[in-house]
N, C-alpha and C positions, 0 to 999 in steps of 0.2 A: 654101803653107805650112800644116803641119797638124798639130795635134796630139789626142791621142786621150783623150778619158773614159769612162771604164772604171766598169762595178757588179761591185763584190767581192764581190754575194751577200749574206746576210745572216748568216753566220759561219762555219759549215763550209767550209774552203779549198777542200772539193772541187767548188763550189758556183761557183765563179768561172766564166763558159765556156772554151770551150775556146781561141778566139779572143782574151777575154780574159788569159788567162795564154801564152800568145803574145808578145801586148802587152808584157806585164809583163815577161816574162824578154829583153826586148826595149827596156825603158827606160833612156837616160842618165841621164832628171832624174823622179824617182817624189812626185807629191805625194800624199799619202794623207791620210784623214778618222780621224784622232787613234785616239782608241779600239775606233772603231766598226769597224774594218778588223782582221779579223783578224792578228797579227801573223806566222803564219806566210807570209801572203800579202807581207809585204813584205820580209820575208826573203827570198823566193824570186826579188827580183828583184836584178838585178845592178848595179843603179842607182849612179853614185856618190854622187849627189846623191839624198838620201831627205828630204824635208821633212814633218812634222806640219802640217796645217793649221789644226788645232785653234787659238785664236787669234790666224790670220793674219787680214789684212785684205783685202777685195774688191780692194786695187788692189795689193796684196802678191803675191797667188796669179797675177793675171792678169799682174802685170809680172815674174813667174819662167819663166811660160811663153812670154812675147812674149821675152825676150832670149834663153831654148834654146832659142827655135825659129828664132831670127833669126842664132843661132849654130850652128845647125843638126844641134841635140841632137834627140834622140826621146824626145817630151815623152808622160807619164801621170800623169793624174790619177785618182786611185784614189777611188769613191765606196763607200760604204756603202748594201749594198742593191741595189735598182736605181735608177740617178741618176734618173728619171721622177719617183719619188712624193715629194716634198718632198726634194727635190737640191737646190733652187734653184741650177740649173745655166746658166739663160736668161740670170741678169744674170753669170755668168761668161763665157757666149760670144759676148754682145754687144758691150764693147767690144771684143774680139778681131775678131770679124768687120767691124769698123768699121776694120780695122786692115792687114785682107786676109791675119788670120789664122785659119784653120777647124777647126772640130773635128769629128771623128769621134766618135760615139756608138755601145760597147760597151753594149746591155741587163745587166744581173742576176736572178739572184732576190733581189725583194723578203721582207723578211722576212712581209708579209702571206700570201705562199705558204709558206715555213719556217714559221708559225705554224700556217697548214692541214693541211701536212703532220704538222706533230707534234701535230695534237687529232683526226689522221686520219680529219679531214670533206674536205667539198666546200663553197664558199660559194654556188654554184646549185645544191643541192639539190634533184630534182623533186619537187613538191609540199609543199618547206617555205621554200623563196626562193629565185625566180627573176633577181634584182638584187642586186648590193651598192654599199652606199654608203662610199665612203674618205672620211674628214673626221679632221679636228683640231680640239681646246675652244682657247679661250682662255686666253691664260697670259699670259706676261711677253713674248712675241714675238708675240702675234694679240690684238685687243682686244676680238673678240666674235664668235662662234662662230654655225652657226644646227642645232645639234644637237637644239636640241629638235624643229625645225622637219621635220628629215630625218628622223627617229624615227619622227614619224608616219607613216611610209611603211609600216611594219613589216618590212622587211626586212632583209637581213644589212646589219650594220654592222663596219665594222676603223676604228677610231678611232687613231691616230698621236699620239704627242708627246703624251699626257694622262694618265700612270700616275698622277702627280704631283697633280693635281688628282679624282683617281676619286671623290671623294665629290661633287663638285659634277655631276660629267658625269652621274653617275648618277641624280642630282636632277633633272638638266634633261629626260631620255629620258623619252618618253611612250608608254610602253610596261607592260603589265602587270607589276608587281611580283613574281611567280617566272619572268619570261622568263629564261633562260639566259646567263649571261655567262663569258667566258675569259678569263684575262689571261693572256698566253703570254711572258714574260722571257727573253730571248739566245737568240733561237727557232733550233737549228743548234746554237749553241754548247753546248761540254761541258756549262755548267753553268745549261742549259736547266732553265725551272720551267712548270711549268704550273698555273695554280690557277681552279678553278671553284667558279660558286656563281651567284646571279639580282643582278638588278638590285636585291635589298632589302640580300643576304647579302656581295656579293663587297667592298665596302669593307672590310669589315673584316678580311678574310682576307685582303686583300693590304697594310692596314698589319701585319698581325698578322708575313708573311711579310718586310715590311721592303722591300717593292718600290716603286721611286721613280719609276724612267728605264727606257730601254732594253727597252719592255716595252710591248706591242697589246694594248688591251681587242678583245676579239670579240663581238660582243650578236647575241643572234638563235638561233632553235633548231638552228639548223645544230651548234653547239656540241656537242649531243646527237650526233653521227656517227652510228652505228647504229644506234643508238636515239631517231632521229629517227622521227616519222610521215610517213618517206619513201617515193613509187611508183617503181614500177620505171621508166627512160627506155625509149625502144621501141628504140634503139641495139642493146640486145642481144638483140631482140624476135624 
């Protein structure tokens, strides 16, 4: 018995795979990730059954998919993004598999790559970081972060789930204060923002812009794209 989790990308429909929207136009029972799913993608399926997960409960989501699949509906669950980077998809598919029900794992683009592509960098940059680090601060769902700790690395950083708190994040980075930062809001989506400025500057330009949610800081000179003091790779050598 199996049912399939699906990454929506991170807002352009066109963004879904191709496998993905397969899937999708493919589903009895559609559950999808509230706002974060683009709507045209859920239109697109035929589903009769379309559920918001937005607040369902752990044992909600997993006992709609344990009875169509036990009914022997073809079950999607729609994430936002790519289900990997904070999906928390594991304690979904464990009591399922406890249950000798399996899922199938569709990748996405993360909006971390939509964010890339529209400050049109690279986050391994040759000669300005060769690593990046994904992390999220602490809020109301994590009680303590170790971003200042990863900072000192000096490498690219895509910070998740922190627009909300950017004054404190940015206090914690131990990093020189005109380092580069981006905050990239509905990275795909029409109404994509992009706003830059350094680790002293960009708080305030992004309360200024009214940015809350839904939105990657990027720290690191990568930020700079072509006008980074980047070398050439020997790739094209």
């Amino acid at each position: 018995m199996t049912y399939y989790i699906v990454g929506a990308g991170c807002g352009d429909p066109g963004l879904i795979t191709v496998k993905g929207m397969d899937l999708l136009k493919r589903a009895d029972i559609l559950i999808y990730a509230g706002s974060l799913v683009n709507p045209e993608l859920v239109a697109a399926s035929p589903a009769s059954v379309k559920l918001d997960s937005w607040g369902m409960k752990l044992e909600e989501i997993t006992g709609v998919i344990e009875d169509g699949v036990r009914a022997g509906k073809f079950i999607v669950r729609l994430h936002s993004g790519d289900p990997a980077i904070y999906g928390s998809i594991v304690e979904q598919i464990a009591p399922l598999e406890a249950k000798g029900i399996h899922a199938e794992i569709v990748p996405g683009v993360s909006s971390m790559f939509g964010a890339a592509a529209a400050l049109q960098t690279e986050y391994t940059l040759r000669g300005v970081s060769e690593s990046v680090i994904v992390t999220r601060s602490a809020g109301e769902t994590l009680d303590s972060d170790q971003i200042a700790e990863l900072s000192a690395h000096g490498t690219t950083m895509v910070i998740f789930l922190s627009t909300g708190h950017i004054d404190t994040v940015m206090k914690k980075l131990q990093r020189p204060p005109e380092t580069p930062v981006a905050v990239v809001y509905h990275a795909s989506w029409p109404d994509q923002k992009i706003i830059k400025g350094t680790i002293e500057t960009i708080a305030d330009k992004v309360h200024d812009a009214e940015i809350t949610r839904s939105a990657l800081i990027i720290v690191g000179d990568i930020v700079a794209g072509i006008h980074a003091a980047y070398t050439n790779s020997h790739l094209y050598g």
